[in-house]
C-alpha positions as CSV (number, residue, x, y, z in Angstrom):
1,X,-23.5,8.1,95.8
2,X,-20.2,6.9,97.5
3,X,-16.9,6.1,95.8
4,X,-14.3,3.4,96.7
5,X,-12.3,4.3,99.1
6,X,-8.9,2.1,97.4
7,X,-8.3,1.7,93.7
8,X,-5.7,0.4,91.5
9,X,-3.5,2.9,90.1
10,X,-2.4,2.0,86.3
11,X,0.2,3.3,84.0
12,X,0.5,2.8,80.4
13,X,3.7,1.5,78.7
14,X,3.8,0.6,74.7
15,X,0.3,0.8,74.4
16,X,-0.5,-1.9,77.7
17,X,-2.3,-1.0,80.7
18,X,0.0,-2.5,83.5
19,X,-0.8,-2.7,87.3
20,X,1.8,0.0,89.2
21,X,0.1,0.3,92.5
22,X,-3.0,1.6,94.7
23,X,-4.1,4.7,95.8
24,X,-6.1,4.4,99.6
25,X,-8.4,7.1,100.4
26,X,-7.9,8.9,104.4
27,X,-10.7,10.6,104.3
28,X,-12.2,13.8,101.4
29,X,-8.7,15.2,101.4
30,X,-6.5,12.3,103.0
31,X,-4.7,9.6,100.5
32,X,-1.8,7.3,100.7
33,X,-0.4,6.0,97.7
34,X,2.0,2.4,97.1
35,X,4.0,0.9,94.2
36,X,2.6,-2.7,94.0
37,X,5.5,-5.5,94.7
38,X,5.2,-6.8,91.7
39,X,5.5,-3.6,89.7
40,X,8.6,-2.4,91.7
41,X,10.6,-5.6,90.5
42,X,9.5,-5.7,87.6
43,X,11.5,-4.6,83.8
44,X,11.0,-1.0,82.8
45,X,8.8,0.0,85.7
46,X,8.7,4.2,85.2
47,X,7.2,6.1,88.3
48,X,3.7,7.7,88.3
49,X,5.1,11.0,88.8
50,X,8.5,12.1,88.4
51,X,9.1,12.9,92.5
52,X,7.7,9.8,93.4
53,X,10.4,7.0,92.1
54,X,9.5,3.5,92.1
55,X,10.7,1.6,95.4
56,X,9.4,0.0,98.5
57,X,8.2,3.4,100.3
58,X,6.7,6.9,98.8
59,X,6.2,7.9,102.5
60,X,7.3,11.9,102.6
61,X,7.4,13.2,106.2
62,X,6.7,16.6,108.0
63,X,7.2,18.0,111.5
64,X,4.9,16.9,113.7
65,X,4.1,17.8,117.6
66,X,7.0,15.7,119.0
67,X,8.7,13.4,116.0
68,X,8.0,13.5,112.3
69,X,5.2,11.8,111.2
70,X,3.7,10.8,107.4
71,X,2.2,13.3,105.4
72,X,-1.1,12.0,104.4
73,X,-2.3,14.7,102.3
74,X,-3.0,13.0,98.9
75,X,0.5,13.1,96.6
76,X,1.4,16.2,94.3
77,X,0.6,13.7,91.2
78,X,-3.0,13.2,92.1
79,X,-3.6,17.1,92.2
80,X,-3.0,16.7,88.3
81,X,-5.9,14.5,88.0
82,X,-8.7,15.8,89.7
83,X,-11.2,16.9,87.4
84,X,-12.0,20.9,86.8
85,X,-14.7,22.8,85.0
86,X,-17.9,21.4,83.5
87,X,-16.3,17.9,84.3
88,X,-16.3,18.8,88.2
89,X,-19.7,20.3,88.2
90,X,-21.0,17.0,86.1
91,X,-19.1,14.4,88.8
92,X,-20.3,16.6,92.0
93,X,-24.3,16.2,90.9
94,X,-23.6,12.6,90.2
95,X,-21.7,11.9,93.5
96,X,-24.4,14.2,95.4
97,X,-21.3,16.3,96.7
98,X,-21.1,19.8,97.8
99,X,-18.1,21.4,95.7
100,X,-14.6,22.9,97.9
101,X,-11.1,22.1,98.5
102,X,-12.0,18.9,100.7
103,X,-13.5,16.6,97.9
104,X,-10.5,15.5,96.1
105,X,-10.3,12.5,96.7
106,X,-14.0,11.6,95.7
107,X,-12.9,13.8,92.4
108,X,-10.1,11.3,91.8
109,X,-11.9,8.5,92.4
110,X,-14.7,8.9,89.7
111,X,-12.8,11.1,87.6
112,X,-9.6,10.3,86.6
113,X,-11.0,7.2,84.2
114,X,-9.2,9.4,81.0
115,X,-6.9,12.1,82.1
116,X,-4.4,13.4,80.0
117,X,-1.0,11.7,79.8
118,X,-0.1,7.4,80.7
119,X,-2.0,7.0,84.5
120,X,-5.7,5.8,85.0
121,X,-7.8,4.6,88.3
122,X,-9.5,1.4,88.0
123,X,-12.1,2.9,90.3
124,X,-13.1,5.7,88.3
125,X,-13.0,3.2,84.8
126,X,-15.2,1.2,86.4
127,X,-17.9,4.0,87.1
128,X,-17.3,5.6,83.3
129,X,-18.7,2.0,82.3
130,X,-21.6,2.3,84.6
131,X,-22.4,5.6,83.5
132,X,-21.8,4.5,80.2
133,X,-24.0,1.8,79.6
134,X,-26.9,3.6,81.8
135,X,-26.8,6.4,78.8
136,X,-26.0,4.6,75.6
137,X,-25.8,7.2,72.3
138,X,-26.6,4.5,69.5
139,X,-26.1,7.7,67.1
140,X,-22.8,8.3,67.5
141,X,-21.1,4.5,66.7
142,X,-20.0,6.0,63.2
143,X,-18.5,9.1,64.6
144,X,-19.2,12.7,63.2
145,X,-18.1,14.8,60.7
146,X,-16.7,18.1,61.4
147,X,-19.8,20.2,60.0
148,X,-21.7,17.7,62.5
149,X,-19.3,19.5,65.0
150,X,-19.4,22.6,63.8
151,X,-23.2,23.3,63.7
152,X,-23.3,21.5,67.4
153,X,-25.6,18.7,66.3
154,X,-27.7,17.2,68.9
155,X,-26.8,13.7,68.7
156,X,-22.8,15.4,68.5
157,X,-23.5,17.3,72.4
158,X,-25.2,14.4,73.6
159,X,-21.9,12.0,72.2
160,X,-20.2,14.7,74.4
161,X,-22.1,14.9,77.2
162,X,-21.6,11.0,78.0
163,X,-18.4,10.5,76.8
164,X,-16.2,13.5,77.3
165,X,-17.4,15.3,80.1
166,X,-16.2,13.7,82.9
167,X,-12.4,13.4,80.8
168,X,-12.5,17.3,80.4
169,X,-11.1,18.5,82.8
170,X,-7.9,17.0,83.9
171,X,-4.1,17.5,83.5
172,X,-3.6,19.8,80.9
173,X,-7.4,20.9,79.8
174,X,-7.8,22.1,83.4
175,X,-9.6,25.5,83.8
176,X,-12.9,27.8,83.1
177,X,-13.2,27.3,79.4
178,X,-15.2,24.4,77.8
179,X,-12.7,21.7,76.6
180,X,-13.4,18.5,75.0
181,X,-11.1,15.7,74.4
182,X,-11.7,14.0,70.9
183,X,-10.1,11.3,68.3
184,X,-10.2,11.0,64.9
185,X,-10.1,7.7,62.7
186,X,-8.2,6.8,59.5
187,X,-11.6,7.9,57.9
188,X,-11.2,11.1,59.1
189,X,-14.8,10.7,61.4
190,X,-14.5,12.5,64.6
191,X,-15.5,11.0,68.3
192,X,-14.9,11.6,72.4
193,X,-12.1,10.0,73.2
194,X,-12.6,7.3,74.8
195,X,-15.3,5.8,72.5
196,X,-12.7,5.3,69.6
197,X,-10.4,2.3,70.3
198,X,-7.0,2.5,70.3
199,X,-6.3,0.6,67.5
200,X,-8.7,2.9,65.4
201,X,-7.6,6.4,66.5
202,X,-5.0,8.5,64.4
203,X,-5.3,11.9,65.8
204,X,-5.9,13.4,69.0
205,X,-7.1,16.6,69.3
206,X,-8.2,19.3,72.4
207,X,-11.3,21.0,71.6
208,X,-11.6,24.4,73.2
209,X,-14.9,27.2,73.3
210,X,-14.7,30.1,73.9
211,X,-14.8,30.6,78.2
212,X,-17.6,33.1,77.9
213,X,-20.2,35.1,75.4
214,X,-19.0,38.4,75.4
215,X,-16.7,39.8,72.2
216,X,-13.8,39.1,74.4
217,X,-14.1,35.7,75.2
218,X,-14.6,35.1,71.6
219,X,-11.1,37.4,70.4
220,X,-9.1,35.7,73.0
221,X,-9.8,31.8,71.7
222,X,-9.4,33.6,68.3
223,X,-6.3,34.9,68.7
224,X,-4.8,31.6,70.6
225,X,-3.7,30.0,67.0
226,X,-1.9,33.1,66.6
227,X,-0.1,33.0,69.7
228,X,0.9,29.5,69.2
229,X,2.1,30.8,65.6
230,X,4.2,33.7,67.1
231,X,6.0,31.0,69.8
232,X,6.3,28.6,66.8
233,X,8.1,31.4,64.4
234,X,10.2,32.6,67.7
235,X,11.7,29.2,68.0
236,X,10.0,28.0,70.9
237,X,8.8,24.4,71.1
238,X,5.3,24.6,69.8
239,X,3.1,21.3,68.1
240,X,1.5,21.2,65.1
241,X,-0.6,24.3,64.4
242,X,-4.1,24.5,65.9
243,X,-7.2,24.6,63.7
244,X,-9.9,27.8,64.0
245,X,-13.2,26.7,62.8
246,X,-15.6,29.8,63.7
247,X,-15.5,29.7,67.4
248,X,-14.0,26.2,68.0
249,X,-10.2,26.0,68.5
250,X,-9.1,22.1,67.6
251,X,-5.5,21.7,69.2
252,X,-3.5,18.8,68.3
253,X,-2.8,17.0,71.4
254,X,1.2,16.0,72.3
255,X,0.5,13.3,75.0
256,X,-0.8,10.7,72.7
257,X,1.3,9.5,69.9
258,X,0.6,6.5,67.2
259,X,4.2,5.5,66.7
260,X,4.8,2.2,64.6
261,X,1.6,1.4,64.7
262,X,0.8,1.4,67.9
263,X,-0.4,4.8,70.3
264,X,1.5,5.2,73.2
265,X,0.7,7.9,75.9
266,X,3.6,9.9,76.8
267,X,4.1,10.5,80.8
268,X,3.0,14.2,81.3
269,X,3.2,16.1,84.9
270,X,2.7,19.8,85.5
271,X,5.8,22.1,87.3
272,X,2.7,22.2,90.4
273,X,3.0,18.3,91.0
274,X,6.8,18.5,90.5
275,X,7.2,21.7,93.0
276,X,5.3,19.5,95.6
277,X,1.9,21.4,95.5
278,X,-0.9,20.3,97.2
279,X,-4.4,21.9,96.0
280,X,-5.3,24.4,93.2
281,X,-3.8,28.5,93.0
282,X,-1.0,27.9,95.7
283,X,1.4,31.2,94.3
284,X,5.1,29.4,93.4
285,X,8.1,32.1,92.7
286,X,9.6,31.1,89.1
287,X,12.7,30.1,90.5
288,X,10.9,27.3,92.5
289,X,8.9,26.1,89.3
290,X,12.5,26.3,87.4
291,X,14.5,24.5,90.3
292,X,11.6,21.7,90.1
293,X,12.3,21.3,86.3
294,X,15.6,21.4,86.7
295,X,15.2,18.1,88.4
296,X,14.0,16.0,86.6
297,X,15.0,16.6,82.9
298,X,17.3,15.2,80.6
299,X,19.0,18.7,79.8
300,X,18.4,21.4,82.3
301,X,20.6,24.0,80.1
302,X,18.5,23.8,77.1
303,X,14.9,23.4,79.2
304,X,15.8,26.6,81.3
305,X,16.6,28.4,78.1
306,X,12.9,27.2,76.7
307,X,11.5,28.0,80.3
308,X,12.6,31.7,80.5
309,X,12.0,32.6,76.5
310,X,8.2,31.2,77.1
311,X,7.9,33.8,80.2
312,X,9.6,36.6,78.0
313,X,6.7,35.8,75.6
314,X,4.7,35.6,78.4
315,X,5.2,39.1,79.5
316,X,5.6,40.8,75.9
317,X,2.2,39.5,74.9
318,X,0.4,39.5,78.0
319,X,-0.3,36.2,78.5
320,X,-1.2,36.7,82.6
321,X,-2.6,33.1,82.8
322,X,1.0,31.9,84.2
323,X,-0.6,29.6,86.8
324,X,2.0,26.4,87.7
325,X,-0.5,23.7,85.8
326,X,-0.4,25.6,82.9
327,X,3.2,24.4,82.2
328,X,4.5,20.7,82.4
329,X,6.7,18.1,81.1
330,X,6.5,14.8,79.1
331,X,8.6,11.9,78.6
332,X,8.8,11.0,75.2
333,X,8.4,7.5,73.0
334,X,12.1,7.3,73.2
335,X,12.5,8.4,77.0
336,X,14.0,12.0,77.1
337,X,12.2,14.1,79.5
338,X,11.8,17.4,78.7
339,X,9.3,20.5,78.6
340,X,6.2,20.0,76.4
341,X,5.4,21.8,73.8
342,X,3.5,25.3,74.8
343,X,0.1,25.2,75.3
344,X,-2.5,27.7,77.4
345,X,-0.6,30.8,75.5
346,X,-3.4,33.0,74.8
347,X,-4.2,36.8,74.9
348,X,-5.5,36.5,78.7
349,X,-5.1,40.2,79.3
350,X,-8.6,40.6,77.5
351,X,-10.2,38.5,79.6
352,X,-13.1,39.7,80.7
353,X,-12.5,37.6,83.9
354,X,-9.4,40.1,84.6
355,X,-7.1,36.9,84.7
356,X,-3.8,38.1,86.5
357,X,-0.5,36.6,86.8
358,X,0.2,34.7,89.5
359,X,3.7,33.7,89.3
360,X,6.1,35.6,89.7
361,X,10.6,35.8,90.1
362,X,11.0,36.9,93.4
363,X,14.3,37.8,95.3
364,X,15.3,35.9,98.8
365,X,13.0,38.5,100.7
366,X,9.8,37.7,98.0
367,X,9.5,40.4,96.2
368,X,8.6,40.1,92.9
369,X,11.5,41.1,90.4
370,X,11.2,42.3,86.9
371,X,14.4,43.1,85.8
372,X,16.2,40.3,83.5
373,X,19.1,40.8,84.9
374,X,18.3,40.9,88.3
375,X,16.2,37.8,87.8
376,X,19.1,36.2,86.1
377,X,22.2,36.8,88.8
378,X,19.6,35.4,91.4
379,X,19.3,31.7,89.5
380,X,21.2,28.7,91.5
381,X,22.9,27.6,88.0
382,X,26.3,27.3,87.5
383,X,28.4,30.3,86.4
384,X,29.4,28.7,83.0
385,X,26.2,27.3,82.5
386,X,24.6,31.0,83.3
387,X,27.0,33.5,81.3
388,X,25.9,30.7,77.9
389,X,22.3,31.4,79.2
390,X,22.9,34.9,78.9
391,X,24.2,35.2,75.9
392,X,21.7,33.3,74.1
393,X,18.9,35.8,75.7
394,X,21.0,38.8,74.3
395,X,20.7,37.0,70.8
396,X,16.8,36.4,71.5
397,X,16.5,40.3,71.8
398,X,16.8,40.5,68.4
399,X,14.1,38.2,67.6
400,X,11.8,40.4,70.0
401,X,12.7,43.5,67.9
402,X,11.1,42.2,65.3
403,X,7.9,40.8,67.3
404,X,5.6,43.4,66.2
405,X,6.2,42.1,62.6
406,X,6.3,38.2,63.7
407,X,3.1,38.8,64.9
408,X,0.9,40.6,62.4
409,X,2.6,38.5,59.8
410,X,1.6,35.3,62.4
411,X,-2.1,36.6,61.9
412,X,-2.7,38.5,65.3
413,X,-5.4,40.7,65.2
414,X,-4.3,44.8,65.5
415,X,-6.5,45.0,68.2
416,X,-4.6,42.6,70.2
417,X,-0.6,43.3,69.0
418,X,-1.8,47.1,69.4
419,X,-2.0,46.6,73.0
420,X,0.9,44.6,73.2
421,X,3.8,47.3,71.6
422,X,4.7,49.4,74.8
423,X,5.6,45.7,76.3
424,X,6.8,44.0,73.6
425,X,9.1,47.2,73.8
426,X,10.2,46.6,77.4
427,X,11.2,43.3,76.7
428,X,13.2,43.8,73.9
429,X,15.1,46.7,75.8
430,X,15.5,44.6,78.9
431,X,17.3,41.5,76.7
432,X,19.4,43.9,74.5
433,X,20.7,44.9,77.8
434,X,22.1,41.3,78.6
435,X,24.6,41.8,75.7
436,X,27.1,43.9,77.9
437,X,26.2,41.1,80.7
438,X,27.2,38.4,78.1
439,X,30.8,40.2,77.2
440,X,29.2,41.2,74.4
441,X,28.5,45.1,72.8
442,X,25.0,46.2,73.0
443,X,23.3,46.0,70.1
444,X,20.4,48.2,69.3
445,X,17.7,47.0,67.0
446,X,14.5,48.9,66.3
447,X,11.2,47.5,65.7
């Protein structure tokens, strides 16, 4: 099957679909992308991604044999909407493609009909409706209830298999594990996303499985609610809790909003696309992903502050799936741009997958640092705005003194927090130490 090789790229303000340029297929791997005239002129025109502001020109240029010449690999944005998982697989046997790092663009094409935050292509809406009215689930016009969901009735998977398969695996549900992208209606009745109109839908909501079978794979997405519970009671910027039922984890989604009436979807870019990456597990050092943040929000103080406490978590629980998609930023109803709320913080140290870290602080020569304070006097922040960021990691110290308790009381199974002390312990010791950094006397807290 082929796929356009142009398609209009659409972003979605107050709940209306408006025309904000085109994206031109090179080739498998080659893309150009322009703001449309009318767009650029117009009132309240917001970029597609946050490096790419709207103007005449979103031409970048490298080095080439003699001059510089125009990058033509596809934009950093479009990397965020190429789809991943059981969505990939499903596009690659309808296209008749051979999977690898060349077929984005075909991806993108088909694909990105539904992905997560405000940007959509004509080209791929267009071939959702084709698929969708080759496959028509009659069933499922009344939605399901969530024992339908729960005891995976067939009419439910094949309501799934039409409608949210192709939408799950884009910005933010990237990755291995099954994810599934549903709404619910005032009446409570569950459906894929895209087959409840906007007007109907109340809630959004992620739906992840377990990325395996084994006893593992099933403890990790367990013990995911738990994590998010710990951020929550640490202070970290966390949505509404997630909901366990048996082995499905329902996660309220923060890119969609019904405010006044009306559901907006909030503008939502991961650290990769703002850090300029082309293409999937590029390694990044921290202090590129924080410079690229820095950059674009409202308050970098106070998002740098949220950024380092999540990787403090990070490392005293063991999440190790620290990839650079697997943290991003939104724009919210009222325009602040900011870090969203935590999501992919899981026990990945169980995994039986052996999912490692992959970025990393690093010093000017790359190697990796894990020293707070070391990683601290190497930040490009200014000296005011650093001894305040100190001092407010000192105070956090105390907090991870009392993790161990945060945690079991948060509902983490022993099996998990047991494995966790000797670094939860590390952690704490390495922040308590910031209090003579700070100007302040250490203070010693036990667990």
């Amino acid at each position: 099957m082929d796929y356009p090789s142009t398609s209009v790229v659409e972003i979605n303000q107050s709940g209306v679909w408006r025309k904000a340029g085109e994206l031109r297929a090179l080739g498998s791997n080659m893309a150009v992308f322009s703001y449309d005239d009318e767009y650029i002129f117009s009132d309240n025109a917001q970029p597609v991604s946050l490096k790419l502001p709207v103007g005449l020109s979103t031409d970048t240029m490298i080095e080439g044999l003699t001059r510089p010449e125009p990058d033509r690999r596809p934009p950093s944005f479009v990397y965020d909407l190429v789809p991943q998982g059981r969505g990939r697989r499903f596009l690659l046997d309808a296209l008749n493609l051979a999977d690898g790092d060349e077929v984005v663009m075909p991806l993108v094409m088909a694909g990105a009909f539904n992905p997560v935050g405000c940007i959509r292509l004509q080209s791929a809406l267009a071939f959702y409706e084709r698929e969708a009215a080759r496959n028509p689930c009659a069933q499922s016009a009344d939605g399901f209830t969530l024992d339908d969901i729960n005891s995976h009735s067939q009419n439910f998977l094949d309501h799934i298999a039409l409608h949210a398969m192709l939408a799950a695996g884009t910005t933010g549900v990237q990755g291995v594990a099954p994810k599934f992208l549903l709404s619910t209606n005032a009446e409570g009745r569950w459906f894929a996303d895209l087959a409840l109109p906007d007007s109907q839908a109340r809630q959004h909501w992620l739906l992840k499985l377990p990325r395996g079978k084994s006893d593992d794979d099933r403890l990790v997405l367990r013990n995911e609610a738990a994590y998010l519970r710990v951020a929550a009671a640490c202070g970290l910027r966390v949505n509404q809790p997630p909901m366990l039922v048996r082995e499905m984890l329902f996660v309220r989604r923060f890119d969609r909003v019904v405010y006044k009436g009306r559901l907006h979807r909030l503008h939502q870019e991961s650290l990769a696309s703002l850090a300029g990456q082309r293409g999937f597990g590029v390694p990044h050092s921290q202090q590129s992903l924080l410079r690229a943040l820095r950059s674009v929000v409202n308050d970098p103080a106070a998002e740098t502050v949220e950024f380092i406490k999540r990787d403090v978590l990070n490392l005293a629980l063991r999440n190790t799936d620290n990839h650079a998609r697997n943290t991003a930023v939104q724009r919210t109803v009222q325009g602040r741009i900011q870090l969203t709320p935590l999501f992919d913080f899981a026990p990945m140290f169980k995994d039986p997958e052996v999912v490692t870290r992959s970025c990393h602080w690093r010093d000017a020569q790359g190697v990796v640092q894990s020293d707070w304070r070391q990683i601290l006097e190497s930040l490009e922040i200014p000296p005011r705005e650093l001894r305040a960021l100190v001092a407010q990691l000192a105070e956090f110290a105390k907090t991870l003194a009392q993790l161990e308790n945060i945690a079991h009381d948060c509902g983490l199974e022993p099996e998990v927090l047991g494995q966790c002390l000797q670094s939860i312990d590390k952690q704490a010791t390495e922040l308590r130490a910031l209090a003579t950094l700070a100007g302040k006397p250490a203070r010693k807290a036990g667990r």
